[in-house]
C-alpha positions as CSV (number, residue, x, y, z in Angstrom):
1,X,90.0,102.3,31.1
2,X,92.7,105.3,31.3
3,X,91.5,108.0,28.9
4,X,94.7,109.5,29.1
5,X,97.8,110.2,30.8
6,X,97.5,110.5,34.9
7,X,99.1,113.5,36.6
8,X,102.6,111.7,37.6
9,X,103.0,110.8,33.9
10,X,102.3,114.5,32.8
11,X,105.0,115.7,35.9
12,X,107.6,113.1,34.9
13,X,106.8,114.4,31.8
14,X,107.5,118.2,32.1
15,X,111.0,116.8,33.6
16,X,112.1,115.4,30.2
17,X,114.3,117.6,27.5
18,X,111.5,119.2,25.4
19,X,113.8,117.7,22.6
20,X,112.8,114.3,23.5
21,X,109.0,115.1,25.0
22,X,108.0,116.0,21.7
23,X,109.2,113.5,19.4
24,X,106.8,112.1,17.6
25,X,106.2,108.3,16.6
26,X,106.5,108.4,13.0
27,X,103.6,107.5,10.4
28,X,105.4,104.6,9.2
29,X,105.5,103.1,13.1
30,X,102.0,104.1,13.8
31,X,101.0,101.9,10.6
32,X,103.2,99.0,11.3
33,X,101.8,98.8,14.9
34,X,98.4,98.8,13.8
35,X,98.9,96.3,11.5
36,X,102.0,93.9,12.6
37,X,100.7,90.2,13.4
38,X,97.1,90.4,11.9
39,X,96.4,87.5,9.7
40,X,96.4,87.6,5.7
41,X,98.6,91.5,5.4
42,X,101.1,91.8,3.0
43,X,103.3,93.9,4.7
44,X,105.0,96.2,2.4
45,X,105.1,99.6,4.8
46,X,108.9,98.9,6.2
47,X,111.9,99.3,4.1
48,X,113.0,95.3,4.0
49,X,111.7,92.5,1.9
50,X,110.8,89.3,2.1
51,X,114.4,87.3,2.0
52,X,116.3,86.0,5.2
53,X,119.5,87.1,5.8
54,X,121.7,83.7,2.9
55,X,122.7,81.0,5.3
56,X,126.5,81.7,4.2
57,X,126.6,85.1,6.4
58,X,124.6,83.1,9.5
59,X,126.9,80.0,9.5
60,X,129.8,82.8,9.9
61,X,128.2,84.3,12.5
62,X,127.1,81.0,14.4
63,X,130.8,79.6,14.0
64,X,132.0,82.8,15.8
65,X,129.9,82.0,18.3
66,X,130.6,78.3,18.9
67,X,134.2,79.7,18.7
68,X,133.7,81.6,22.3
69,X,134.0,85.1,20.4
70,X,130.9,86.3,22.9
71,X,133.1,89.2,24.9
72,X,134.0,92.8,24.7
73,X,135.7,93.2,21.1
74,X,137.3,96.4,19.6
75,X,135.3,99.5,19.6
76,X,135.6,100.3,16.3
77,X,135.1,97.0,15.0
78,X,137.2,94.4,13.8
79,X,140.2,95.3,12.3
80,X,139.6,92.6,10.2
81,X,136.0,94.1,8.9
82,X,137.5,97.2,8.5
83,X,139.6,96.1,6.5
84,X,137.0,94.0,4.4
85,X,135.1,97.1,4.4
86,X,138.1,99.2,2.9
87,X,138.6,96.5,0.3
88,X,135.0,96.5,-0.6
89,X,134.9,100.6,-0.7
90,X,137.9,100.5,-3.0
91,X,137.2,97.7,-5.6
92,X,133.5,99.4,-5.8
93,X,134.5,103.2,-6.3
94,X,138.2,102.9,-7.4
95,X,139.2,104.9,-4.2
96,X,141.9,104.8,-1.6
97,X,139.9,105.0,1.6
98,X,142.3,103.7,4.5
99,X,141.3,101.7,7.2
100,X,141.5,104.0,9.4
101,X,138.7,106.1,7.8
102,X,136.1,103.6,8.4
103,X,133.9,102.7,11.9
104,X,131.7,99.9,12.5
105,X,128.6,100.9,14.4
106,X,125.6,99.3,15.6
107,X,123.3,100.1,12.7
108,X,123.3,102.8,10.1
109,X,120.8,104.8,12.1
110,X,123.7,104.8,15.3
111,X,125.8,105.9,12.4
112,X,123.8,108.9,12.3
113,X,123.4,109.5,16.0
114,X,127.3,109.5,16.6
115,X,128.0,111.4,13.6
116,X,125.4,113.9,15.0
117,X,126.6,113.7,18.2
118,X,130.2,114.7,17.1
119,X,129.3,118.0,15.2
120,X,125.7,119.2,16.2
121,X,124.2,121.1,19.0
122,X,122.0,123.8,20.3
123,X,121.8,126.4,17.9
124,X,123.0,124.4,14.9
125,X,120.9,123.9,12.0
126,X,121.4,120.7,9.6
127,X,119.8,121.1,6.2
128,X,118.1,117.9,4.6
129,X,117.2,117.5,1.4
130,X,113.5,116.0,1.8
131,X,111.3,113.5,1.3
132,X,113.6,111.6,3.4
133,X,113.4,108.6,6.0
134,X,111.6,110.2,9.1
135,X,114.1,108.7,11.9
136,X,117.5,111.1,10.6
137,X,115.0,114.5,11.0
138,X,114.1,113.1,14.3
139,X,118.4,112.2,15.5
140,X,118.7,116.0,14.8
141,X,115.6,117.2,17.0
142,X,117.5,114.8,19.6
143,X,121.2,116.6,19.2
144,X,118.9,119.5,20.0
145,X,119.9,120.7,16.3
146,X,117.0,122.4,14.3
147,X,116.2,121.0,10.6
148,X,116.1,123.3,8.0
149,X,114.2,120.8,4.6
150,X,115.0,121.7,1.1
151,X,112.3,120.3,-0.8
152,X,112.7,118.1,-4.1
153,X,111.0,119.2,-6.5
154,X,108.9,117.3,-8.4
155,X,108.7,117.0,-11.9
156,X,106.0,116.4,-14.2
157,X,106.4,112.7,-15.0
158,X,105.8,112.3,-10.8
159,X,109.7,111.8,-10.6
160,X,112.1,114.3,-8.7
161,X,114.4,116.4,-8.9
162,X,117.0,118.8,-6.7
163,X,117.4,122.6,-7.5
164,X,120.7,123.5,-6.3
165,X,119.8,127.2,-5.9
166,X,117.2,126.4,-3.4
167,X,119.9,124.0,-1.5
168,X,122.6,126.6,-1.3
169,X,120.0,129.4,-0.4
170,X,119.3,127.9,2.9
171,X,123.2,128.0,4.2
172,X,123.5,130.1,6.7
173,X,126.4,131.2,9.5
174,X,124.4,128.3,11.5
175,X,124.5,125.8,9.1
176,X,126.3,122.3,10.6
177,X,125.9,120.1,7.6
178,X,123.9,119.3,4.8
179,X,122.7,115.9,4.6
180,X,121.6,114.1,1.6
181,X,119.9,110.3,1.1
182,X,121.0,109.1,-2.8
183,X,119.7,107.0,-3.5
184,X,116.9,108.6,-1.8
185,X,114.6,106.5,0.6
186,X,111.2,107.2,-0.4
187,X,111.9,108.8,-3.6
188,X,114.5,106.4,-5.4
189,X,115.9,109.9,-6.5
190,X,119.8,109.6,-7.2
191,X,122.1,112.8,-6.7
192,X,124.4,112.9,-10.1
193,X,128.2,113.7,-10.0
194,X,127.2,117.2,-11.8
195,X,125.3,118.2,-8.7
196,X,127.3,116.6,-6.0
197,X,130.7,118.3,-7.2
198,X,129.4,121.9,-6.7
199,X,128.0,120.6,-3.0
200,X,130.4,119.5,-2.0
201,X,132.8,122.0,-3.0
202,X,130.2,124.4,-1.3
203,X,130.7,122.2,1.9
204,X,135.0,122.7,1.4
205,X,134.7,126.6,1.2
206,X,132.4,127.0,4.2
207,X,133.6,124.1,6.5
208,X,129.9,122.8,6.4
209,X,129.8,118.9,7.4
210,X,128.6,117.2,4.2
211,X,126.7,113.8,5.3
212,X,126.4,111.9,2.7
213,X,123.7,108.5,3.2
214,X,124.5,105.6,0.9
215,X,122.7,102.9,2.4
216,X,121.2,102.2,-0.9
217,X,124.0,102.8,-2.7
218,X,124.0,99.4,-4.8
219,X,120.5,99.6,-5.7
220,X,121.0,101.9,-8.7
221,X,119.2,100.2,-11.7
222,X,121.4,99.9,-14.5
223,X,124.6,100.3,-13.3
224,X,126.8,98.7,-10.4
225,X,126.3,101.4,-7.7
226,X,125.0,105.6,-7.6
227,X,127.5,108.1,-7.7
228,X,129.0,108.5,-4.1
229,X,130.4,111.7,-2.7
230,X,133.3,109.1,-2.0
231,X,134.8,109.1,-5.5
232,X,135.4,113.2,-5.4
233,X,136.5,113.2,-2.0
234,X,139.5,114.3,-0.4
235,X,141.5,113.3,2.4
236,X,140.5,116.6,4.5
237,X,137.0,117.1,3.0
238,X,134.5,117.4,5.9
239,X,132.8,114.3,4.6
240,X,130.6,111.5,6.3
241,X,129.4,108.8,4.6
242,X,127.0,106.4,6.3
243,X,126.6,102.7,5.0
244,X,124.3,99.7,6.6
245,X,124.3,96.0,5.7
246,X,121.2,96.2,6.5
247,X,120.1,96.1,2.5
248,X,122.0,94.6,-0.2
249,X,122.6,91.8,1.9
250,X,119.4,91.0,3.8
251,X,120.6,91.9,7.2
252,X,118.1,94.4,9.1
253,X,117.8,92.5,12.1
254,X,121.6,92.2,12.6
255,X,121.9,96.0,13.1
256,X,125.3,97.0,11.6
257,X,126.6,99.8,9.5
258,X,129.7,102.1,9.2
259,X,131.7,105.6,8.6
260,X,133.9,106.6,6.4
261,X,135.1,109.9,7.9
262,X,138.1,111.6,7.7
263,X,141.4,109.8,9.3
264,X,142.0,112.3,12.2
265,X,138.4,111.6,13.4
266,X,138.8,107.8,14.1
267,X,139.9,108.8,18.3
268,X,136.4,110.9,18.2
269,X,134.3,107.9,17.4
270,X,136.5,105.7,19.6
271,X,135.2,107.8,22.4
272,X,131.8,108.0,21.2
273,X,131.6,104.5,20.9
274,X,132.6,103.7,24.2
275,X,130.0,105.7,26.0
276,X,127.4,104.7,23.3
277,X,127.5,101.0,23.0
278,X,130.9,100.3,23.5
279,X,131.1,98.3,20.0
280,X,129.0,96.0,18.3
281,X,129.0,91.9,18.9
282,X,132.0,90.1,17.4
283,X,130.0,87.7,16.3
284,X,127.9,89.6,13.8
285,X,130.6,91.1,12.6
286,X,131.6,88.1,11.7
287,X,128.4,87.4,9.4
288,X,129.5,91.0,7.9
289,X,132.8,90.3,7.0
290,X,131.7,86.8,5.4
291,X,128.8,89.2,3.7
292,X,131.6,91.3,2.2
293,X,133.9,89.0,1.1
294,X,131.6,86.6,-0.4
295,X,128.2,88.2,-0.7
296,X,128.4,90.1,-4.2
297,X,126.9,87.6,-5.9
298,X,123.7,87.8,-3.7
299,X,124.2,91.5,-4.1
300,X,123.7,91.2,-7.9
301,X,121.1,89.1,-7.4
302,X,119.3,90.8,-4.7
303,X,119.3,94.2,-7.0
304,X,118.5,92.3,-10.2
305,X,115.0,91.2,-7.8
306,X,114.3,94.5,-6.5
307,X,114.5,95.6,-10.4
308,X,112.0,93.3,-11.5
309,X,109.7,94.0,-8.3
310,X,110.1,97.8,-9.4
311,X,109.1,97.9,-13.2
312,X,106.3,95.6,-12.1
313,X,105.1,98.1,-9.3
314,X,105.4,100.5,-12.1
315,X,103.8,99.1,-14.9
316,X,100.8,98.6,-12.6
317,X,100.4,101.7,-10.2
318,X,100.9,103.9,-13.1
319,X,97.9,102.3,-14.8
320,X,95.8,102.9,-12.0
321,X,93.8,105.9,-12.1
322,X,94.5,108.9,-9.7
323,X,98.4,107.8,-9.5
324,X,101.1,109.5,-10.4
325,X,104.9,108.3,-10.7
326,X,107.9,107.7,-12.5
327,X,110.2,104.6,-12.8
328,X,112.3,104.7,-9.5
329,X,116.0,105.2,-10.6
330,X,117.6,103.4,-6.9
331,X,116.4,102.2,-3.5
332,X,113.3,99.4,-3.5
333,X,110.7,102.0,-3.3
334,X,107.4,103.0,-5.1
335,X,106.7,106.4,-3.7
336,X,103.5,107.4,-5.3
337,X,101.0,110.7,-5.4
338,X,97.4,110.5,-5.0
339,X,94.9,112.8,-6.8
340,X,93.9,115.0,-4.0
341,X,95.1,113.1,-0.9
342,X,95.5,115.7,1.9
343,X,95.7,113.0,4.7
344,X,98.1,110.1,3.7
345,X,98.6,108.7,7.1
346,X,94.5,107.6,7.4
347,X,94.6,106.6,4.1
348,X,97.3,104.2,4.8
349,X,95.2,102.8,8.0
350,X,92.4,102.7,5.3
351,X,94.2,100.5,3.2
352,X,95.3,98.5,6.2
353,X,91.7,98.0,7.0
354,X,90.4,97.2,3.4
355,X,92.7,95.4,1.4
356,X,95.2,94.2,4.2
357,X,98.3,95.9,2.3
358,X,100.6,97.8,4.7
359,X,101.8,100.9,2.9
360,X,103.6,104.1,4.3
361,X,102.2,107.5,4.6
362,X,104.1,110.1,3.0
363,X,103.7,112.4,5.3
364,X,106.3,110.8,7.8
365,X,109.0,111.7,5.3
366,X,108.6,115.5,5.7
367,X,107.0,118.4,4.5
368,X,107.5,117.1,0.7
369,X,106.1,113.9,1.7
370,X,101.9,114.6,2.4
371,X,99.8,113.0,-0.6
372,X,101.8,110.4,-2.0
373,X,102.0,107.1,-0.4
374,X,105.3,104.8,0.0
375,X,105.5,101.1,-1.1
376,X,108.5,98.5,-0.9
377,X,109.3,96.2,-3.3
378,X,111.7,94.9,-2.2
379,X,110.0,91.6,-2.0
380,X,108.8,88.2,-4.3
381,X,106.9,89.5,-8.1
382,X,104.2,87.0,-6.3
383,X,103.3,88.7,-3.5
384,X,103.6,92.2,-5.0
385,X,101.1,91.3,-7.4
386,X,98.1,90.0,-4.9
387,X,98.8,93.5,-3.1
388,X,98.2,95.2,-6.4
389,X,95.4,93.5,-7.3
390,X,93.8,94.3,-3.6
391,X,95.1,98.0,-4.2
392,X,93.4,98.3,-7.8
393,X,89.7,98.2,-6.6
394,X,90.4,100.8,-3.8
395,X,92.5,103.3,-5.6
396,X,89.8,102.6,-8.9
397,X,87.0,103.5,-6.0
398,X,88.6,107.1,-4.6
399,X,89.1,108.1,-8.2
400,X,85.1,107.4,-9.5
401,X,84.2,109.3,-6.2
402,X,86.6,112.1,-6.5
């Protein structure tokens, strides 16, 4: 049995960038892997639920197909998706976004990369408001940019909260771009229009790249969609905004998102593009325009579940002694602190191991992350309430013996 690695591991090793030798595997992957396949788990550790992508998007996609639409396609996307996409932009926010603002990419995370790519290198820093989704702090350690976290506070109800003067504070003559998740994946937090408006117009002063992460953009309880940087913009504002499908319409596998950048920029990500996957399948695309054009009313209906899944989350974790949280305002996530928990990441493997409920450390969102715990809801009221019942006993044990 190999204890470790051999000597022409550690020499190929030593020939990597050290921006890529020391990434780390996040907490959420190390729990997924250690739990994925076993028998009787209720996986709620990865941010997806339990519905398959509607048949109306997959019979799109399969007609492509038998159509022959299986080669090289525009880089870009489909100037027919982004158009559908600029439709769907501007009935949603009341905006003017032209096509020509918007790129299709292979997934919200490429998104990221190629946004990162474009504006970030050695030397640069890239402040990110935290908790946030572990993979964007890890695209910046690979641009070779360094993260600078601005920590959400948290208030006393076990919600969150930004404090602008601790955002602006960490600007520097380095600063890149400010990056900010609302609604916030694990937090649910939502950035208001009274707090983006000074942001951005912090971001307009000091030519600071404002990346703005929507993904969960229509999972806003109580109203049709959060706040989006979008609806203050300007046609020169140095302004990214990052969207996926892979959410409101139950399409993680397919591995599609989009820009919306500034017009002048579209020859940038052209290039990018080319050299990064040289444009998604025209067949999915396919399924996304169909998703678009006819999907709101799985949209509604998707939020409306994740709603439910989310006050019954609540009503039951914040019964349980030794929790702490507050109603989650967007996203599909529970994100949860534990009396005392100094080591979130074995006490999700713990869990794993005794109740066979997959949960998420939070210490793989950042440094505001360690003691709480993440859980998705984004799933059936059914199966969300035999992983609460399995979670009672073991959070009611940790608190007697606390």
């Amino acid at each position: 049995m190999r204890n470790g690695p051999d000597a022409a591991t550690l020499a190929l090793s030593a020939a990597l960038r050290p921006e890529i030798e020391t990434l780390e595997t996040s907490g959420i992957a190390q729990v997924f892997a250690l739990g994925i396949g076993r028998e009787g788990v209720i996986p709620l550790w990865v941010g997806e639920g339990d519905r398959p992508t509607p048949d109306f998007i997959c019979e799109a996609a399969i007609a492509s197909l038998r159509a022959g639409e299986t080669f090289y396609s525009h880089k870009r996307g489909l100037p027919e998706l982004r158009q559908e996409i600029t439709d769907y932009t501007n009935r949603l926010y009341g905006t003017a976004v032209d096509p020509e603002q918007v790129t299709v990419t292979g997934s919200g995370m490429s998104a990221m990369v190629l946004v990162l790519q474009a504006i970030v290198g050695p030397g640069d820093n890239v402040i990110v408001v935290n908790p946030v989704w572990p993979n964007f702090m890890s695209a910046v350690q690979v641009a070779g940019g360094e993260l600078r976290p601005v920590r959400l506070d948290t208030r006393p109800d076990g919600g969150f909260r930004l404090d602008l003067d601790k955002l602006f504070a960490a600007v520097d003559e380095r600063t890149r771009a400010i990056y900010v998740a609302s609604p916030g994946n694990p937090t649910g937090w939502i950035m208001e229009r009274d707090q983006q408006e000074p942001v951005l117009e912090l971001c307009r002063a000091r030519r600071i790249w404002m990346i703005a992460d929507e993904v969960y953009a229509r999972f806003a309880y109580g109203r049709s969609h959060a706040p989006s940087f979008l609806e203050l913009a300007r046609p020169d504002d140095p302004l990214f905004v990052i969207n996926s499908f892979s959410k409101a319409w139950a399409m993680t596998g397919w591995r599609l998102g989009w820009i919306t950048h500034p017009a002048p920029l579209w020859p940038t990500f052209d290039r990018l593009i080319e050299f990064f996957n040289s444009g998604s399948p025209a067949f999915l695309q396919r399924g996304a325009l169909t998703a678009l054009r006819d999907g709101e009313a799985f949209v509604e209906d998707m939020v409306a579940r994740c709603r439910r899944g989310g006050e019954l989350v609540y009503q039951r974790l914040s019964a349980m002694p030794g929790l702490r949280m507050a109603p989650p305002p967007g996203a599909f996530y529970a994100f949860f602190e534990v009396d005392g928990l100094t080591d979130s990441l074995a006490y999700a493997k713990e869990i794993l191991e005794r109740g066979a409920v997959g949960l998420a450390p939070g210490s793989a969102f950042g440094p505001g992350g360690e003691g709480h715990l993440r859980l998705c809801f984004a799933t059936s009221t059914e199966k969300l309430s035999e992983a609460l019942d399995r979670l009672e006993p073991i959070f009611a044990k940790r608190a007697a013996t606390a």
